[in-house]
C-alpha positions in Angstrom: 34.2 -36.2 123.1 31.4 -35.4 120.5 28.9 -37.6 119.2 30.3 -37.4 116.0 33.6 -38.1 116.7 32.3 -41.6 118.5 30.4 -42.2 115.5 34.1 -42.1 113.2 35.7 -44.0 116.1 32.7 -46.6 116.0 32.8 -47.0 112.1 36.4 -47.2 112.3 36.1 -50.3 114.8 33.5 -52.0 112.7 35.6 -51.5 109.8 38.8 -53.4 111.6 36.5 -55.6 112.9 35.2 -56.8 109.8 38.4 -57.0 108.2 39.7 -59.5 110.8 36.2 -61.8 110.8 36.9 -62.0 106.6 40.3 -62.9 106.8 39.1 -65.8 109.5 36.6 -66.6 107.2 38.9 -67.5 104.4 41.4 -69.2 106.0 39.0 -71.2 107.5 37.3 -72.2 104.0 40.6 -72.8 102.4 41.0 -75.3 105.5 37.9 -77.1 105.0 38.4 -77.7 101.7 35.7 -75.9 100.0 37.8 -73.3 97.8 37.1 -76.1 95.1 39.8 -77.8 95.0 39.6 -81.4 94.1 40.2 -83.5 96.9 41.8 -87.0 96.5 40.0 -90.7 96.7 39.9 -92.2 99.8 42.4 -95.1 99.7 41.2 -96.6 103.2 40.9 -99.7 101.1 44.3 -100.5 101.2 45.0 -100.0 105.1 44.1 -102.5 107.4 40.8 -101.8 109.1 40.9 -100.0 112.6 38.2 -99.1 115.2 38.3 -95.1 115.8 35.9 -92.4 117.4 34.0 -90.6 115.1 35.2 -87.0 116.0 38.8 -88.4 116.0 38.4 -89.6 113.0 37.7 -86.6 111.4 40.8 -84.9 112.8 43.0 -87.0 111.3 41.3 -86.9 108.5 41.2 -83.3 108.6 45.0 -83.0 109.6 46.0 -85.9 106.7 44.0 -83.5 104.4 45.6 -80.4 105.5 49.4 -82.1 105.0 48.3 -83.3 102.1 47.6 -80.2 100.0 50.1 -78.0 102.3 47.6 -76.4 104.1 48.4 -74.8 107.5 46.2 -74.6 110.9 44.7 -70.8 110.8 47.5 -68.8 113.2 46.0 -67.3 116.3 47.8 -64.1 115.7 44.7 -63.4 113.5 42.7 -62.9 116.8 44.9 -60.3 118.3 43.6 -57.2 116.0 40.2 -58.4 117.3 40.9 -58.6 120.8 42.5 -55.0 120.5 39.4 -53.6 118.3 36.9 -55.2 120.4 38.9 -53.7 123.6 39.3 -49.8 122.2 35.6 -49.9 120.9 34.6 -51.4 124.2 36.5 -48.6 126.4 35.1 -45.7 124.1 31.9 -46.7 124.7 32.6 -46.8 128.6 33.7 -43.5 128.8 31.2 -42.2 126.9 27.8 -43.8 128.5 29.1 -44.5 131.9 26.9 -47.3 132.1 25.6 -48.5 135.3 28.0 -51.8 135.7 31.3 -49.1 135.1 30.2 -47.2 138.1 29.5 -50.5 139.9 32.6 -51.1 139.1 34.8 -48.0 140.6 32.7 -47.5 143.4 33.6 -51.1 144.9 37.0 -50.4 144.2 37.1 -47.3 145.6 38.7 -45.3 142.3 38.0 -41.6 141.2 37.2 -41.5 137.1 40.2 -39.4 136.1 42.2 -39.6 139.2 45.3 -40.9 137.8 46.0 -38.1 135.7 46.6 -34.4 135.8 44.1 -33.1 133.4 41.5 -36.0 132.9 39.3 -36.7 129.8 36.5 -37.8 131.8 34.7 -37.4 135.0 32.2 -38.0 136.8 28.9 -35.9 135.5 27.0 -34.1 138.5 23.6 -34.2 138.4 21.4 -31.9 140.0 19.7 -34.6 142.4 23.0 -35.4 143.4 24.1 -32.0 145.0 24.1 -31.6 148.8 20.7 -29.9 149.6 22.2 -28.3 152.8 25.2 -27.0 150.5 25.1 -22.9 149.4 25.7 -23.0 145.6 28.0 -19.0 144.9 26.2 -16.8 142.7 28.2 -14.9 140.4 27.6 -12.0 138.2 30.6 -11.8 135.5 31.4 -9.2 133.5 34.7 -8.0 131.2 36.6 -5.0 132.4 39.6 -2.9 132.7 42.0 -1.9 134.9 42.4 1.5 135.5 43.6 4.0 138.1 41.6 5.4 140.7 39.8 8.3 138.6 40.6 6.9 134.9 43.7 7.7 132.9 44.1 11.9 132.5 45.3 13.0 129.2 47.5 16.3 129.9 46.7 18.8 127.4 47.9 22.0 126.1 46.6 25.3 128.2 44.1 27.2 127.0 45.0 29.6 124.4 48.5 27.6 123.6 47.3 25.5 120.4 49.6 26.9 118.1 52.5 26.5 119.8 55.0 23.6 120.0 56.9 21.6 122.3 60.4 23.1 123.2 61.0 20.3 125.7 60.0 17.6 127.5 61.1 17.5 131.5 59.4 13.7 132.1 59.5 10.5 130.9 56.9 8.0 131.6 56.7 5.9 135.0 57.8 9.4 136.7 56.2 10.4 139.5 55.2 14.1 139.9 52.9 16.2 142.1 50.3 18.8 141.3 51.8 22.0 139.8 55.2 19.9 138.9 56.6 21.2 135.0 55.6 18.2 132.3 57.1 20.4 128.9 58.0 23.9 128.1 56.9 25.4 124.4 58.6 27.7 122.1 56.3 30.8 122.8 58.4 31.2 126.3 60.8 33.7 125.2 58.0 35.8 123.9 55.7 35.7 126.7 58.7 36.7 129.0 59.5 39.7 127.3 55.8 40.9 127.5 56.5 40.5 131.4 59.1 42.4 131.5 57.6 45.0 129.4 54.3 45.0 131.4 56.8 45.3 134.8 58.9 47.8 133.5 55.6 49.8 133.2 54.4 49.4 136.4 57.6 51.0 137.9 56.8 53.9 135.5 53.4 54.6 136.6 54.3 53.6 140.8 56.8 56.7 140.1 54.2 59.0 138.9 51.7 58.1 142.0 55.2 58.6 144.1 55.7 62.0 142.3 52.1 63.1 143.0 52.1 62.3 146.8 55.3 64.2 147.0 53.6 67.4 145.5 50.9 67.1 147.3 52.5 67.3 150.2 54.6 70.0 148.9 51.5 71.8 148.6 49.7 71.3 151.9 53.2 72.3 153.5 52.9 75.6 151.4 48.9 76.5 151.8 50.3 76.3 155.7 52.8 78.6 155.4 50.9 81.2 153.7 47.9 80.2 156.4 50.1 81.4 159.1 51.6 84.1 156.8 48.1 85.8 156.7 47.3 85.2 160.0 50.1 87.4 161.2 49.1 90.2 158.5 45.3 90.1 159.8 46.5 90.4 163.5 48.8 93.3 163.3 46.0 94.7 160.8 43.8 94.0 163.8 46.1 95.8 166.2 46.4 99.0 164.0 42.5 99.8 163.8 42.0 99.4 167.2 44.8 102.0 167.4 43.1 104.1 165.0 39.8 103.7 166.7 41.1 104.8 169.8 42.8 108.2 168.7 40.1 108.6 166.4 37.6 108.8 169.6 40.3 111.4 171.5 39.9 113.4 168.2 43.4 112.6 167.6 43.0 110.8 164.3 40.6 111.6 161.3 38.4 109.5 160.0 39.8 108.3 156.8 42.9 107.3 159.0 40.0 105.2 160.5 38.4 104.1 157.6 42.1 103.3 155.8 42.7 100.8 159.1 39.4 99.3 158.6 39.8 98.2 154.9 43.6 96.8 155.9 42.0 94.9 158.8 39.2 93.4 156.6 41.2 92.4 153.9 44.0 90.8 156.4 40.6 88.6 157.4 39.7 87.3 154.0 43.4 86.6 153.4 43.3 83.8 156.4 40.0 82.7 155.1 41.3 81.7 151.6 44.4 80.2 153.0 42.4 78.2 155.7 40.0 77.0 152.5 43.2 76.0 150.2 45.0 73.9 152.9 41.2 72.4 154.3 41.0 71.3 150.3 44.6 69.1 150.5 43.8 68.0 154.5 40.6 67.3 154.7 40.6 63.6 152.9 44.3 62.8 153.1 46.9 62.7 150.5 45.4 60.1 148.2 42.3 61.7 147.9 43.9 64.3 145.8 42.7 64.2 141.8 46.0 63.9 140.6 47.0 61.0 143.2 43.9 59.6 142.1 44.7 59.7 138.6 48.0 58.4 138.8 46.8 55.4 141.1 44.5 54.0 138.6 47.3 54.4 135.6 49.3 52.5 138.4 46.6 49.6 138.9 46.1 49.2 134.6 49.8 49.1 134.4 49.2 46.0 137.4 46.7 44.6 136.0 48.4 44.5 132.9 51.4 42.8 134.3 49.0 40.0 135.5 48.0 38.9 132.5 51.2 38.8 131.4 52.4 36.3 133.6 49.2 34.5 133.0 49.8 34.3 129.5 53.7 33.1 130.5 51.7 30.6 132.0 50.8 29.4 128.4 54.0 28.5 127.4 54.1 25.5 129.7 52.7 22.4 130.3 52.1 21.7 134.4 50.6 18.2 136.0 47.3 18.7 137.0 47.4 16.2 140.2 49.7 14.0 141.9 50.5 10.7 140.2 52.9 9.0 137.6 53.3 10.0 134.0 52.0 6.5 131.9 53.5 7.8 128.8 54.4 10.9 126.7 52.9 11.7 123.6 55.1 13.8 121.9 59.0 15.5 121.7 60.9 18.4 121.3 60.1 20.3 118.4 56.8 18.7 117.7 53.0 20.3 117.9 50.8 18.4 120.1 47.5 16.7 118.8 44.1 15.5 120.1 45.9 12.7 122.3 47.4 15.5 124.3 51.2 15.8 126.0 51.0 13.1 128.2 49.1 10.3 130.2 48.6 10.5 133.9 47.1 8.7 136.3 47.1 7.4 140.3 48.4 3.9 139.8 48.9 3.8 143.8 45.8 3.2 143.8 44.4 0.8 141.4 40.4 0.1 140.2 38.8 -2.0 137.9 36.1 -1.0 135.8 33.9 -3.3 134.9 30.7 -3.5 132.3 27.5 -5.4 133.7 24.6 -6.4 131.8 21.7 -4.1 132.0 19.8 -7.3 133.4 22.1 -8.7 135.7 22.9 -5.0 137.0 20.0 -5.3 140.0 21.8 -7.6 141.6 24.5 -5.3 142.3 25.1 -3.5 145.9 28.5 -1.7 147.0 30.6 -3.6 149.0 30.3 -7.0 147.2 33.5 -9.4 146.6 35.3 -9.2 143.6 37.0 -11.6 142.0 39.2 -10.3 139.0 41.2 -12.7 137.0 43.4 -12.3 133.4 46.3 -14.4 131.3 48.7 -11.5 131.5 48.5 -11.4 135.8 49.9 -14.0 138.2 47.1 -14.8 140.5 44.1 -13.4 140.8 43.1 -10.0 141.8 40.9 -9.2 144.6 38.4 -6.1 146.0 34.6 -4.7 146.3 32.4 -2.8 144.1 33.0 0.8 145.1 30.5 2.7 142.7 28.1 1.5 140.6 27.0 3.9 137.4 24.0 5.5 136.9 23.8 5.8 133.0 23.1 2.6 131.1 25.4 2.5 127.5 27.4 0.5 124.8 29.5 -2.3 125.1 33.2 -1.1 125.0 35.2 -4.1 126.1 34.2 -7.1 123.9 35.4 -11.0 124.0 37.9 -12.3 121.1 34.8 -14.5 120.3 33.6 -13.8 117.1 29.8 -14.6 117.7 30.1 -12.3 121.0 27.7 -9.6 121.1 29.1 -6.4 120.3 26.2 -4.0 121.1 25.2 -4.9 124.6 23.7 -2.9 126.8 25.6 -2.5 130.1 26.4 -0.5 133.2 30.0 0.8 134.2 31.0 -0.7 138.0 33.8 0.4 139.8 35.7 -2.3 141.8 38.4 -0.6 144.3 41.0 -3.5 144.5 43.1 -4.1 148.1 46.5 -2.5 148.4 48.3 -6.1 147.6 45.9 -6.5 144.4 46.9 -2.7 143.6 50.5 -3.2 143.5 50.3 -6.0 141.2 47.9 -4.5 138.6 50.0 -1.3 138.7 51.9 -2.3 135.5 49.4 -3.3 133.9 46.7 -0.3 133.1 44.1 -0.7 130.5 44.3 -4.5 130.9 41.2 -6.4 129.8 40.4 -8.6 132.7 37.3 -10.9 133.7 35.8 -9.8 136.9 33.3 -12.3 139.0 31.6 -10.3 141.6 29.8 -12.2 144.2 26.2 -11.6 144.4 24.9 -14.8 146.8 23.3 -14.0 150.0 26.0 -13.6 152.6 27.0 -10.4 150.6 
């Protein structure tokens, strides 16, 4: 109770009070006889004379008086408002002061102030000489907060390069639970994309032909240049064979010498025939098949037309939306036919495991070590939500959860705290992300 509201209560009493002693007052005077009224002679001469007490004399007289002029005794009824006034004025001011003869009072009879009821109007004021030296008063650093899943809330967006498309479907709904490469939506600019696939495959088969076909002649070749190795190998030995011949009757005088001369030229010439089929089938042999120019050539047509075909299918990857981590879909932002904005596809987050963050002070934030108990309460939850500080931040910035109050400082300066609640906390604040709690992390000394 306030001081002004005593002070109404107080003027109120006095006002009841004085009421009731005016009242009194004039019923007392209109007894008495002095509202000026005219009071009748005394006719005692006429009544034989009688010895009485003074004071009993004037009763009668009073009463003889009274019955004369029909005047009644004041009621006592009158009293009652001041009994009750002087009661209710009297137990206001007991509650309020306390005074020492109150306490007095309870302590011998062994009451509590308040004890009779379940939510009491008064009790008993602790000062700070009466505190148990020996007793360790908690410390507590309190600050507003959220809950949030471990890692924050993920906003699914649209993949890079995708911005003009729109949504063709949506394969979730919110409270799903997907893993890390699951589908979330597919867009309209699937049909195209596929097509350049299968345009950019189709190509590759053309070009992985040609490097076939070159291989193939190639070896075609290098059986050839062998054939005509051997070929003029067997001209050079039997051209060989015939000068020696030659030679032979041309030293018995049997041949002339041009017949000589005619077998040399043949046998040279059979020579420089193997040497240029040795050089042609060295040139296909010498670094294998895919050495060739023309295998070459058609291999690196063959890895564009690869390449290619990659970034096709990385582009098809464009055309749909894909969960970048394991958790459950909080909600989906837009529908079929629609063109995503800045607030993304879709929500995500690991509600499994559940975190509070929490904004300290800037001045209160020293007294802050990992590992303290948290104490995390809020209208919207049951009971009251438990765990430690798990990170503390290292950047110091603006107030983002405020109080309803409207004198509450908006523009604080404060650092983010992580509090990593216990599994049975977690489960109960898993319906309930974004929630603006109050969280009372214990800073005393045991911690």
């Amino acid at each position: 109770m306030t001081f002004g509201s005593l002070s109404v209560l107080m003027r109120f009493s006095l006002v009841l009070l004085s009421a009731s002693l005016g009242q009194c007052v004039k019923e007392f005077c209109v007894f008495s006889g002095n509202d000026g009224v005219k009071q009748p002679s005394d006719r005692s001469d006429d009544l034989p004379m009688m010895v009485m007490d003074h004071s009993e004399a004037d009763s009668i007289a009073l009463a003889a008086g009274a019955r004369r002029f029909g005047l009644k005794r004041p009621s006592r009824l009158v009293f009652i408002p001041l009994f009750l006034v002087t009661l209710f004025a009297g137990g206001i001011v007991g509650l309020y002061f306390q005074p020492p003869g109150l306490k007095v009072f309870f302590q011998l009879v062994g009451l509590q102030p308040g004890g009779g009821s379940n939510s009491p109007i008064a009790i008993p004021v602790a000062h700070a000489g009466d505190a148990d030296p020996g007793a360790e008063i908690p410390q507590l650093v309190a600050g507003l907060g959220r809950l949030i899943p471990k890692g924050d809330v993920v906003t699914i967006a649209l993949p890079f390069g995708a911005s003009d498309a729109r949504i063709r479907e949506v394969l979730v709904r919110a409270g799903d639970k997907v893993a890390k490469g699951d589908r979330i939506a597919i867009l309209d600019s699937l049909d195209q994309l596929e097509a350049l696939v299968e345009t950019a495959q189709a190509n590759v088969a053309v070009h992985q032909a040609t490097l076939n076909q070159m291989r193939d002649t190639v070896r075609a070749s290098i059986a050839e240049a062998e054939a005509s190795l051997q070929r003029s190998q067997a001209a050079a030995e039997i051209a060989r064979q015939d000068f020696e011949r030659t030679k032979s009757l041309s030293d018995r005088g049997v041949a002339s010498q041009a017949a000589l001369d005619q077998a040399l030229a043949v046998k040279v010439q059979a020579e420089r025939a193997v040497e240029r089929d040795s050089a042609t089938l060295s040139r296909f042999t010498s670094n294998g098949i895919d050495a060739q120019v023309d295998v070459i050539v058609a291999a690196r047509n063959l890895d564009s037309a690869e390449a290619e075909l990659r970034r096709a299918r990385s582009d098809l990857s464009k055309a749909m939306v894909v969960s970048p981590m394991d958790g459950t879909i909080l909600d989906v932002h837009v529908r079929a036919g629609e063109k995503a904005g800045a607030e993304g596809v879709a929500d995500i987050g690991d509600i499994e495991n559940m975190t509070a963050e929490v904004e300290v002070f800037q001045n209160q934030i020293a007294q802050i070590a990992i590992g303290q108990s948290v104490e995390i309460v809020a209208d919207a939850l049951q009971q009251k939500l438990t765990g430690v500080v798990s990170e503390i931040g290292l950047e110091v910035g603006r107030q983002t959860v405020t109080a309803d109050d409207p004198a509450a400082n908006t523009d604080a300066r404060v650092v983010d705290v992580i509090v990593q609640l216990d599994q049975a906390s977690s489960d109960m604040a898993a319906r309930f992300t974004n929630l603006e709690v109050v969280a009372r992390i214990a800073v005393g000394r045991e911690n």
